[in-house]
Structure formats: structure tokens, C-alpha cells
MARDODO-803444 format. One record per residue (C-alpha): residue number from 1; y, z, x. Coordinates in steps of 0.2 Angstrom, whole numbers. Layout:
// MARDODO-803444
SITE_NUM_Y_Z_X
...
// end
This chain:
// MARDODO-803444
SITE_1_578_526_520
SITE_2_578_534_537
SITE_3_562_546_541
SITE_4_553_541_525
SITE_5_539_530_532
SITE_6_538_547_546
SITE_7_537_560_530
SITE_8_522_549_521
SITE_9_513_547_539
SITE_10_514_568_542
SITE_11_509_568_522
SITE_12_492_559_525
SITE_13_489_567_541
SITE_14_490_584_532
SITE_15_480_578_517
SITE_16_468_573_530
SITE_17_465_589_541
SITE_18_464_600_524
SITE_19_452_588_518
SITE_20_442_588_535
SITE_21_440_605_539
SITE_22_435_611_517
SITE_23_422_593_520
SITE_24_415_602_534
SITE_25_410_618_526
SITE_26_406_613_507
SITE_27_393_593_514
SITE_28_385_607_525
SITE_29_378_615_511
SITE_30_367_599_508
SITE_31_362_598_527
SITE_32_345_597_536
SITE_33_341_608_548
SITE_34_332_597_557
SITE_35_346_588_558
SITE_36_354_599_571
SITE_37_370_595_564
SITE_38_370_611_552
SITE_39_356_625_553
SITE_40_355_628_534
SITE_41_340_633_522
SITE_42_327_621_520
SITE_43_331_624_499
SITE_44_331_607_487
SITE_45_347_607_479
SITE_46_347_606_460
SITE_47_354_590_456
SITE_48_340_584_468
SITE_49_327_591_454
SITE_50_312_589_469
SITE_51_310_571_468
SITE_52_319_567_484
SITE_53_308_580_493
SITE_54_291_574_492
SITE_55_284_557_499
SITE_56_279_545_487
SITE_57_280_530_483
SITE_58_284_518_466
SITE_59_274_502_463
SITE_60_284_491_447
SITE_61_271_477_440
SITE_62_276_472_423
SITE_63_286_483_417
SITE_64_272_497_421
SITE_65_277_510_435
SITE_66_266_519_445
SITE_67_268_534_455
SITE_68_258_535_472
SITE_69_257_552_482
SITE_70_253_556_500
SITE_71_241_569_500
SITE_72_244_569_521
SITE_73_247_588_524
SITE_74_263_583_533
SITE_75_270_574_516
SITE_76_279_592_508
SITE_77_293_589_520
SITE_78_310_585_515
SITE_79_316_568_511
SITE_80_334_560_509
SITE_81_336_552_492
SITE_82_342_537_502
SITE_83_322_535_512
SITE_84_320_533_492
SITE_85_330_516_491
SITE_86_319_509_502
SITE_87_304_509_489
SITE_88_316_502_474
SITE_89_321_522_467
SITE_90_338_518_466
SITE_91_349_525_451
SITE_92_347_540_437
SITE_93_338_529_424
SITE_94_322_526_435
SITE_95_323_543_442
SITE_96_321_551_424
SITE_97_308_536_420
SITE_98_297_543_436
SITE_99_302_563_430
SITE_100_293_557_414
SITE_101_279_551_422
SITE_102_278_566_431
SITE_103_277_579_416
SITE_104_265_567_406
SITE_105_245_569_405
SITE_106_245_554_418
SITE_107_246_566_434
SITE_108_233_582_434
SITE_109_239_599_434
SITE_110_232_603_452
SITE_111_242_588_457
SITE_112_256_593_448
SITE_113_257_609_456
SITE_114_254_605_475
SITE_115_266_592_476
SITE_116_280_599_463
SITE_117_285_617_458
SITE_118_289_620_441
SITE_119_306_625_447
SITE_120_311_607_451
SITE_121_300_600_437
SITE_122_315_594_425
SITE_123_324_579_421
SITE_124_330_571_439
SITE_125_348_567_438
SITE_126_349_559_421
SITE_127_360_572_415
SITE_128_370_573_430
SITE_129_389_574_424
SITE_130_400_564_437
SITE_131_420_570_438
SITE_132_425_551_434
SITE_133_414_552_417
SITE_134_429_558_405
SITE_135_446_555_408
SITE_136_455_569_413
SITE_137_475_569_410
SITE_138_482_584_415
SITE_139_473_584_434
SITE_140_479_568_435
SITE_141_497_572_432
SITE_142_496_587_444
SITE_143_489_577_458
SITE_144_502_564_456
SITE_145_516_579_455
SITE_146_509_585_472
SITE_147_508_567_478
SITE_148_527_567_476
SITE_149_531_584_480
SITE_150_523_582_497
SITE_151_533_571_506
SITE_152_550_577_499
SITE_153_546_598_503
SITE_154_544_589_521
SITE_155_558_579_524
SITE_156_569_593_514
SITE_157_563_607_524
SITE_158_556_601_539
SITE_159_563_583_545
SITE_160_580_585_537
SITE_161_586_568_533
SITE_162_597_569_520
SITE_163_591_559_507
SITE_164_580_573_500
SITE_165_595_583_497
SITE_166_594_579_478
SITE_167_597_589_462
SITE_168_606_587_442
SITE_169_621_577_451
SITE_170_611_566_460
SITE_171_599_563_446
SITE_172_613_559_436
SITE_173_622_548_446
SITE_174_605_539_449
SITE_175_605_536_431
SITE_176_623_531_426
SITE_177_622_519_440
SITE_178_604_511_439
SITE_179_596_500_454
SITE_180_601_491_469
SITE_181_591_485_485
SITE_182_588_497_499
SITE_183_589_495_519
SITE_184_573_500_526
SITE_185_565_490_539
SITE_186_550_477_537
SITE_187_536_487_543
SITE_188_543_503_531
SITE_189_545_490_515
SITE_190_529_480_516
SITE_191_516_492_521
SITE_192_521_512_520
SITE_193_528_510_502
SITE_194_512_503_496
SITE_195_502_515_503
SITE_196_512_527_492
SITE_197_509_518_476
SITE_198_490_517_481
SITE_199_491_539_479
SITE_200_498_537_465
SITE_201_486_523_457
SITE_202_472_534_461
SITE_203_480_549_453
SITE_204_471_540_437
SITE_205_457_529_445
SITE_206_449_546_453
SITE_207_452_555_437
SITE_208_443_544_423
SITE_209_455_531_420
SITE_210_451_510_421
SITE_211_460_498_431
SITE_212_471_495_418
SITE_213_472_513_413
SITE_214_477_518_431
SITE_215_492_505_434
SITE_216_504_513_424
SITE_217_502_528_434
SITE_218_507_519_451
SITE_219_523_511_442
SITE_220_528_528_434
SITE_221_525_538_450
SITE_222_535_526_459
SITE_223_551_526_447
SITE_224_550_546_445
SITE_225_552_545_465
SITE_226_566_532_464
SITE_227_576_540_453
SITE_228_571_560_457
SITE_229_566_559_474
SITE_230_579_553_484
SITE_231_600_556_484
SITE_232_603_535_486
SITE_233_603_526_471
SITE_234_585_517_465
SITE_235_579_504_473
SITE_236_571_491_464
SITE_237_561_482_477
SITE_238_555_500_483
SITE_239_548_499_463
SITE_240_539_483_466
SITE_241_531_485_483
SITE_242_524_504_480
SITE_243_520_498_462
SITE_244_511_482_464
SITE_245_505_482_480
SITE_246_500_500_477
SITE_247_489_495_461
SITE_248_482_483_471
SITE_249_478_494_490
SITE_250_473_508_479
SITE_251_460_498_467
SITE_252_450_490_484
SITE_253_451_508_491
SITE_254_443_517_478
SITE_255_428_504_477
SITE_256_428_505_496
SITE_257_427_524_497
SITE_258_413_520_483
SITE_259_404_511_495
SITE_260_402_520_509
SITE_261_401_536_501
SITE_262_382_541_499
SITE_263_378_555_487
SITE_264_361_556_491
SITE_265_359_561_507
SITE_266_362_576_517
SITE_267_368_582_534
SITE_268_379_573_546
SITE_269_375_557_537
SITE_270_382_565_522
SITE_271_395_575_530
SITE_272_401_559_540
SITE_273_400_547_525
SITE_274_413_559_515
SITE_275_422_558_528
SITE_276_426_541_528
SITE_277_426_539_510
SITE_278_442_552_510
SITE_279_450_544_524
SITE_280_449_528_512
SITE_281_453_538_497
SITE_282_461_556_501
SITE_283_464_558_480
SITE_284_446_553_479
SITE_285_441_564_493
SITE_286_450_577_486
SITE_287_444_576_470
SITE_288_426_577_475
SITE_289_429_593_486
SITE_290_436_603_469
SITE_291_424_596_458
SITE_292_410_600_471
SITE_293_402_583_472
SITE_294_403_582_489
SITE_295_391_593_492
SITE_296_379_589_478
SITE_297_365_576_479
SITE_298_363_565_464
SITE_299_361_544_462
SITE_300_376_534_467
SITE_301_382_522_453
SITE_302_386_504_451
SITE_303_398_502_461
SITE_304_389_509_479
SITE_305_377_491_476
SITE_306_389_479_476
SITE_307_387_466_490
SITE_308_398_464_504
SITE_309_401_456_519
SITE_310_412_462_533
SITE_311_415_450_549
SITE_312_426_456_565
SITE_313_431_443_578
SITE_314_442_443_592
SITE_315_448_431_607
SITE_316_466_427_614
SITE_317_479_415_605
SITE_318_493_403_614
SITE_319_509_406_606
SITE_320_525_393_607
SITE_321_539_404_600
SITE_322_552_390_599
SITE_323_550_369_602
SITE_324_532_362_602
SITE_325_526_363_619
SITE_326_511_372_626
SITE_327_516_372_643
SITE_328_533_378_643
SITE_329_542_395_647
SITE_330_542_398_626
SITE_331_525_401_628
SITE_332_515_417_626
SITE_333_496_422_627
SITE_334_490_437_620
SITE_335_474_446_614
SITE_336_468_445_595
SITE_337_457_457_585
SITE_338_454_456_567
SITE_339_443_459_553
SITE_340_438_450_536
SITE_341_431_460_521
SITE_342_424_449_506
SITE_343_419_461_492
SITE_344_406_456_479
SITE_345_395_443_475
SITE_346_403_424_477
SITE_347_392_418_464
SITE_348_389_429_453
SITE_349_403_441_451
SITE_350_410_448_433
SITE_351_426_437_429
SITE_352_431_451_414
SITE_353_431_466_427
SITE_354_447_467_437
SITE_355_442_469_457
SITE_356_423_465_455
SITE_357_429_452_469
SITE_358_441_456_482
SITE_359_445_450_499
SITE_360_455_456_514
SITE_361_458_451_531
SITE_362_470_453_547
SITE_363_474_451_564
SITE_364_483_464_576
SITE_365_486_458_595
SITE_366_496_465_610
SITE_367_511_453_607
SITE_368_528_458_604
SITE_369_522_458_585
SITE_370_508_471_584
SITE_371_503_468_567
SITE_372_502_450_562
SITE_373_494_448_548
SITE_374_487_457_532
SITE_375_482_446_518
SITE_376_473_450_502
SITE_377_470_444_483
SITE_378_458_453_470
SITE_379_453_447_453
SITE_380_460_451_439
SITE_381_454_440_426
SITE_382_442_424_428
SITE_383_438_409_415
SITE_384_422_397_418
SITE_385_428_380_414
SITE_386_415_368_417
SITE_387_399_363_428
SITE_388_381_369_431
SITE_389_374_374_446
SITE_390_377_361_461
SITE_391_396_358_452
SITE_392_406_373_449
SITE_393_426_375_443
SITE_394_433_393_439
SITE_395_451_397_436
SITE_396_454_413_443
SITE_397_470_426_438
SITE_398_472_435_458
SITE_399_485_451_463
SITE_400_489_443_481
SITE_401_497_456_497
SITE_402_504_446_509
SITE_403_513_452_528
SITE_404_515_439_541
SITE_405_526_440_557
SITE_406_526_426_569
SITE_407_541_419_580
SITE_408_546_408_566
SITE_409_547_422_553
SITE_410_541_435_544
SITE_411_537_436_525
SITE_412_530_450_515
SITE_413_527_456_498
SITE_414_517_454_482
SITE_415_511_440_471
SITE_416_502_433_458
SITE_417_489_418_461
SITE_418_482_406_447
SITE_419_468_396_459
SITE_420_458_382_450
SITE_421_444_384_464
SITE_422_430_368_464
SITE_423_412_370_471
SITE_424_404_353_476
SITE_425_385_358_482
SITE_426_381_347_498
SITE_427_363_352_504
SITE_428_352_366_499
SITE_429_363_381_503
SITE_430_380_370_508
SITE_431_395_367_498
SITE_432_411_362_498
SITE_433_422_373_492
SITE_434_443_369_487
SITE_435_454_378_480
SITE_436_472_373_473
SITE_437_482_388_469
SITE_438_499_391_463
SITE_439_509_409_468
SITE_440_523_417_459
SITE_441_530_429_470
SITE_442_538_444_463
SITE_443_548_453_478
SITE_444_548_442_492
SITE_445_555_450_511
SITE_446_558_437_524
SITE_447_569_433_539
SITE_448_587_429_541
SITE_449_600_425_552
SITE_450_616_432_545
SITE_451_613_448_537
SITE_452_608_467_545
SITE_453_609_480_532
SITE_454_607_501_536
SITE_455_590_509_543
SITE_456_586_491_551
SITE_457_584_479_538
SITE_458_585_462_545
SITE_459_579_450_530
SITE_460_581_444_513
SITE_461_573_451_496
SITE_462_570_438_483
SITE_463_557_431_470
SITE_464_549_412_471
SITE_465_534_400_468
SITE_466_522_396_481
SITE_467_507_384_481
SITE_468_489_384_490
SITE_469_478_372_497
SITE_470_461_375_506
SITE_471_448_368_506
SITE_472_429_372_519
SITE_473_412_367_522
SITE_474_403_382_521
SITE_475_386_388_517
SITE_476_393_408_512
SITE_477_391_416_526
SITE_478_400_404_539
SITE_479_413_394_538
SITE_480_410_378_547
SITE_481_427_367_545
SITE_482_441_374_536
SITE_483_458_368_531
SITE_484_475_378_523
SITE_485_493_375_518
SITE_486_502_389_508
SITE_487_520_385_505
SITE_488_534_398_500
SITE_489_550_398_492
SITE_490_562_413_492
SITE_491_578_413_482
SITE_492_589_426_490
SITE_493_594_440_478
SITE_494_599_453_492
SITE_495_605_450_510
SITE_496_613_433_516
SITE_497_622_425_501
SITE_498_614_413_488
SITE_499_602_407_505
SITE_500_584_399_500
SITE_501_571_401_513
SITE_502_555_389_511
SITE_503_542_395_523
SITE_504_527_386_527
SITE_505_510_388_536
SITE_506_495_374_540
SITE_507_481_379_551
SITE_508_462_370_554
SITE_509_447_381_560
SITE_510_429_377_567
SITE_511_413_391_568
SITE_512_400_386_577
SITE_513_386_400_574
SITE_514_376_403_587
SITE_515_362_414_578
SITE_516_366_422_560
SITE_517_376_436_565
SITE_518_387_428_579
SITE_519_398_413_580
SITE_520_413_404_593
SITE_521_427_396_583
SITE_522_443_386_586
SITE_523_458_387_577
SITE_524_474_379_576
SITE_525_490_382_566
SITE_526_508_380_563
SITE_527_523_390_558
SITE_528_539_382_554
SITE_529_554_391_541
SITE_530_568_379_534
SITE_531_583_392_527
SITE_532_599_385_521
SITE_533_613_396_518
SITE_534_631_396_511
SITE_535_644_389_522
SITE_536_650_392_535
SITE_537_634_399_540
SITE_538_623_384_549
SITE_539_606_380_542
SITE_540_591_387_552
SITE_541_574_379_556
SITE_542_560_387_565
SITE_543_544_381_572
SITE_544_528_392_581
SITE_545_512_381_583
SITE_546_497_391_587
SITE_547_481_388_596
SITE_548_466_400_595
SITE_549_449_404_603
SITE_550_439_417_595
SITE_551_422_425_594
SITE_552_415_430_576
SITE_553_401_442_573
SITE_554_396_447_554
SITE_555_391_467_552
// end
């Protein structure tokens, strides 16, 4: 209701500047001097065992390993386990395979002693026992109490809205009188609840649970809020969005956080790289700072390997807001930015592991609709159904989050997406690549005429199908010539009575890269929204066409 979307924004921002200033002080312990970031002692810290200190290198023929040294009087400096990467060093098992090698007859004493002291001479990491390694129940529970107490000590004390003003008679009203469909806005609906869920998710994620483990953490958080948290009676889409959408922002946060968190290095690098993984991942970031990891060095796991690819692009866009015509007073231009983040390898990802590929990918611009777009779907289960190598087909089980606002409408909420995607190979490294996907949308917000409920809600909540169509010529990293339709259907359940909306959107795209990391494109796309509603309300239909020129660079 009123102020909550303000209460979970002042909540972050706190979790952030507690987080900030404790990062500060315990990733300084693991600093270089040298760095002129921290002045620190040169000491090694344990976890680090030595190896990460001396300059070597490994040499891997057939399964034999051998360890080269410097013997340069300069080689006793310190050295990031990251400069280690580079030669192939790059997780616990080759670390303690090396540390063997090291305490066998195959190095001399002398050369044992210069380059390693005793001290550090001891099994590198092997041991090392991550917080995430058992599952941890009651932490779990407390963090996601504190997740919920946050924002309703602030709103009850500080902002004063009302709605927190909840106790026994409240609760119990809640309960005798079960759910109904709240009036937030759009923006507050779509985006700031599942932020929520995504706390509560990783309330589990960060404390030992799976992905599966960890989703009944963000459902449970979110109906405890519902019912607990808040005088009005529970909403059931509020449930939905922070639920679902909240499994699904929380699982790619935690494997982005993963990613550009760097637990073998030191100083600022290290200091700035938990920085951003908390800003990702506050529970995470949290949980690192009370377990101490954020301050110890020791080998990253799995998931800080896994491929990605992140592109950015920007350019400007012509926008008819009603009819067809480019050239008439309906018309708009206005500045586009956006990204597109495509975790995990395309060919080769694990169709049993929830997430091993996701993708997300959005637009903001300086129109009257700041926010235009947010899209993503990751996997939850995969099936190989047929080919070999130049003819693939996969059917794919996705989590989709979809927000959209245009002249023609706006649409939000979650789905599910079964695609049957087809890979045709056209040259060496070209294919063709279609997919034909069907959506089942579970809590569907979109725009309406003839309804305007408390706190700004301006649209319609209901379930429906959908159905996908692309199809692109691409060689994986750029997309020559691409196609799209997706295709809505919203049966109304809350807002203009027993309306259907059937939303629509076609677009066509050329990249033409000019080298391998930079590329001009064109793009041109439609909007258009058919809603038919109970008389004597008229029927509605909506039209935006779109036209875009953009630059693309991949990072």
C-alpha cells in the first residue's frame, strides 16, 4: 500500500551502508600495501597456505604436473591468487595436488626452505570450509525475520502510514477474512515486491539450501508478510509477484554476486569486488561479513567460471503514441540505454540444474516511461530430444519476469515458458536458431480504461496463455537478422469487470558488427492492445510502432 515501495527502498539503502562501512574494515585485512589502497602487513593470510605468495609456475602434460620456480631474487614477493589463474591454478583440488608436490622428495630441502617456510607448508585450501557448505536452518530463519522486521519497524516508527499498525485483531481479521487484490501502483507491483521475495529467497540460497530448497523460503516470507505485516487484508497477487518473481531475481543474483566476487585477491580489488557482490546480494554480502569470508583468501568455486556475456547498447528510438504515422504530432524521439546479460554456456549448459542458463535484458530512456523494459527467463529443467551436432532441438521448462510500458500498454508479471527451441547449423560457426514457446501466465498486470483503484492502481490482475515466436541468424555472439512475436491473453480477475486484454508485440532487428566487440543495428517493432470489456464500456484498441537505431558493444 502507500509508502511500502519507500520503506523497502530506505531498508536496502540501510543494509547497504552497514554493509559498506564493516566491508571496509574486515577486506582490509587481506590488502596489499603496495596497493596504496590499505597500508597493512605484508603477512600471508592462512587460508592462503603460501602458495599464492611465491612465483611459480605449473606445466600439465599428460596428467603429469610440474612445478617451476623463479629463483630471480625479486620472485619472494607477494602474489594474488588470481596472477595464479593465468597459469591454469585455478580451484582447491590442483592447489592441494601442487601442496603435495611440494612436501614430496621431488623438490630439495634448500629449495623447500627458500621459497616456502614451514609455517605455510600445509595442505592449500583443500580443507577450506565455505559458510554455504552445510545448510544452516536457524540463520536462515533469523535473517529472513530481520528481512521482515526491517521494513515494518520503519514504516511503524519512522514513516507512519498506517498500514503497519498491526497486532492480534488484525492478524485475526486477516485470517477470518482470507485474500483480496491490492491497489498499489504498477512500478510498486511489478518490481519492489519482487525485490522483496528475492531477500527472502536468499535467506536459504546464502545459508546452504538448493534452488529448490530456497523457494519455499521466498513463498513462506511473503505470506507471513501478507497476513502479519500489514493492517489490510492479504493480497494474493502481492503473494505471486514477491514469491515468484522473487525466486527468480534472487536465484540470478546469487550466481551474479558469485561471479564478480573474487576470493582470491586482496586490496582494493578485493575490497571493490565484495562490494559489488553485496550490492547484488545484501543477504549474501551479509553473510560473508559474519562468517568472515570476506576477508579470507581461498579458491572460488564453480559457479565464479561459468561463461557469460554481457552487451550494452544505446541510440535513440521514434515513438508513435497513437495511429501509424511517423511524421505526425503523436510522435516522440527519445534516448535509449540498455543492457543484455546471457549467463552460461549456450551449448553446453546442464539442463538438470535450475539457472545454469539465464538471460536478462532492458532498456531505460528519457521518455515519459523511464523504465521500458525488463525481461528475463531462467531454466529450470531441460530435455534433449533429438539431433547431433549441426541439428539440435531442446525443450526447455523457463521462470519468465516480464515489465513492458509503451503507449499502447503496459504488461507485467511472471510466467512459465515451455520453448521447443531448434538449431539448424548454416556454416562453420553459423546457425539458425527458432524457438516456439508457449507462456502460461500466472499473475498478469496490464492496462485499462475503466478502472482506478486506491494508492494509483490503473490496471487489471489476471492469469492467461501466451505464445512465442523468434527466430535469428546468429553466430552466438551477434545476432545478424532476428524476428519476434509474443502474444498475451489476460483474463481479468481484479479491476474492470469480466474484460480480456490480448496484448501483442512484433519487432525485426539487424547488427552489423563492425569488429568483434562493436556493432550498429536497426530495429523496428509494433505495439498494439485489443481489450474488450462489459457493456456499456466501448471496446479499446491501441497501436505504437517503433523504429530504432542503436549501437551495440560486448564487455
Amino acid at each position: 500500500m502507500i509508502y511500502k515501495s519507500s520503506a523497502l527502498q530506505i531498508t536496502t539503502l540501510l543494509i547497504v551502508v552497514v554493509m559498506f562501512t564493516t566491508m571496509l574494515s574486515s577486506a582490509a585485512e587481506c590488502g596489499n600495501s603496495h596497493e596504496g589502497f590499505f597500508k597493512i602487513p605484508k603477512l600471508v593470510l592462512k587460508e592462503d597456505k603460501g602458495i599464492g605468495s611465491r612465483d611459480y609456475s605449473i606445466d600439465i602434460r599428460s596428467n603429469v604436473q610440474t612445478l617451476k620456480f623463479n629463483t630471480s631474487t625479486d620472485s619472494y614477493s607477494k602474489r594474488s591468487l588470481t596472477d595464479l589463474n593465468k597459469t591454469g591454478l585455478r580451484n582447491s583440488n590442483q592447489l592441494s595436488e601442487v601442496n603435495e608436490f611440494l612436501k614430496s622428495d621431488n623438490i630439495s630441502e634448500n629449495s623447500r626452505a627458500r621459497y616456502f617456510s614451514d609455517k605455510y607448508l600445509k595442505d592449500v585450501n583443500s580443507d577450506f570450509k565455505y559458510w554455504e557448505s552445510e545448510k544452516r536452518f536457524g540463520t536462515a530463519v533469523w535473517e529472513l525475520a530481520i528481512i521482515e522486521f526491517i521494513p515494518w519497524a520503519l514504516s511503524k516508527y519512522i514513516m507512519k502510514p498506517g498500514w503497519a499498525n498491526v497486532g492480534f485483531q488484525s492478524w485475526w481479521s486477516n485470517i477470518q477474512n482470507g485474500w483480496e487484490y491490492d491497489g498499489d501502483n504498477f512500478l510498486t507491483n511489478n518490481f519492489a515486491h519482487p525485490y522483496h521475495g528475492n531477500l527472502y529467497f536468499n535467506s536459504a540460497r546464502t545459508n546452504g539450501y538448493n534452488f529448490w530448497e530456497s523457494v519455499p523460503f521466498a513463498f513462506g516470507g511473503s505470506l507471513l508478510w501478507e497476513y502479519f505485516g500489514e493492517y489490510y487484508r492479504p493480497s494474493f497477487n502481492d503473494w505471486i509477484n514477491t514469491s515468484v518473481s522473487g525466486f527468480n531475481l534472487g536465484e540470478m543474483t546469487y550466481r551474479v554476486a558469485n561471479l564478480v566476487t573474487d576470493n582470491t585477491t586482496r586490496g582494493s580489488q578485493r575490497v571493490w569486488s565484495e562490494i559489488w557482490g553485496a550490492l547484488l546480494n545484501p543477504v549474501r554480502g551479509f553473510n560473508r561479513l559474519i562468517s568472515g569470508e570476506a576477508s579470507k583468501v581461498h579458491p572460488n568455486i564453480a559457479l565464479y567460471d561459468v561463461p557469460v556475456r554481457l552487451y550494452v547498447d544505446g541510440g535513440m528510438r521514434r515513438v508513435v503514441k497513437s495511429g501509424s504515422d511517423f511524421a505526425g504530432d503523436s510522435v516522440s524521439t527519445e534516448g535509449m540505454v540498455g543492457f543484455n546479460l546471457i549467463y552460461g554456456n549456450e551449448n553446453s549448459f546442464d539442463l538438470d540444474q535450475p539457472f545454469s542458463r539465464f538471460r536478462v535484458w532492458g532498456h531505460i530512456s528519457n521518455g515519459s516511461s523511464k523504465l521500458t523494459e525488463l525481461f528475463s527467463y531462467g531454466l529450470l529443467k531441460g530435455w534433449k530430444l533429438g539431433g547431433k551436432e549441426k541439428n539440435k532441438q531442446v525443450f526447455t521448462l523457463n521462470i519468465t519476469y516480464n515489465f513492458m510500458t509503451n503507449p499502447a500498454f503496459e504488461f507485467g508479471g511472471p510466467a512459465l515458458l515451455g520453448v521447443f527451441t531448434l538449431k539448424n547449423m548454416l556454416g562453420e560457426k553459423t546457425f539458425l536458431k527458432s524457438d516456439l514457446g508457449l507462456y502460461a501466465v500466472l499473475m498478469g498486470s496490464t492496462s485499462t480504461e475503466y478502472f482506478y483503484g486506491e494508492d494509483g492502481r490503473d490496471y487489471d490482475f489476471g492469469p492467461g496463455p501466451g505464445i512465442l515466436l523468434s527466430t535469428s541468424i546468429t553466430d552466438g555472439t551477434w545476432n545478424y537478422v532476428s524476428a519476434m512475436y509474443q502474444g498475451f491473453t489476460i483474463l481479468t480477475m481484479s479491476g474492470s469487470p469480466d474484460s480480456k486484454h490480448y496484448l501483442h508485440n512484433a519487432l525485426a532487428s539487424f547488427t552489423l558488427p563492425i569488429n568483434n566487440y562493436f556493432g550498429i543495428g536497426l530495429e523496428a517493432s509494433v505495439f498494439w492492445r485489443n481489450s474488450f470489456y462489459k457493456d456499456p464500456d466501448p471496446d479499446v484498441s491501441r497501436t505504437s510502432p517503433m523504429g530504432r537505431l542503436f549501437f551495440i558493444t560486448k564487455l
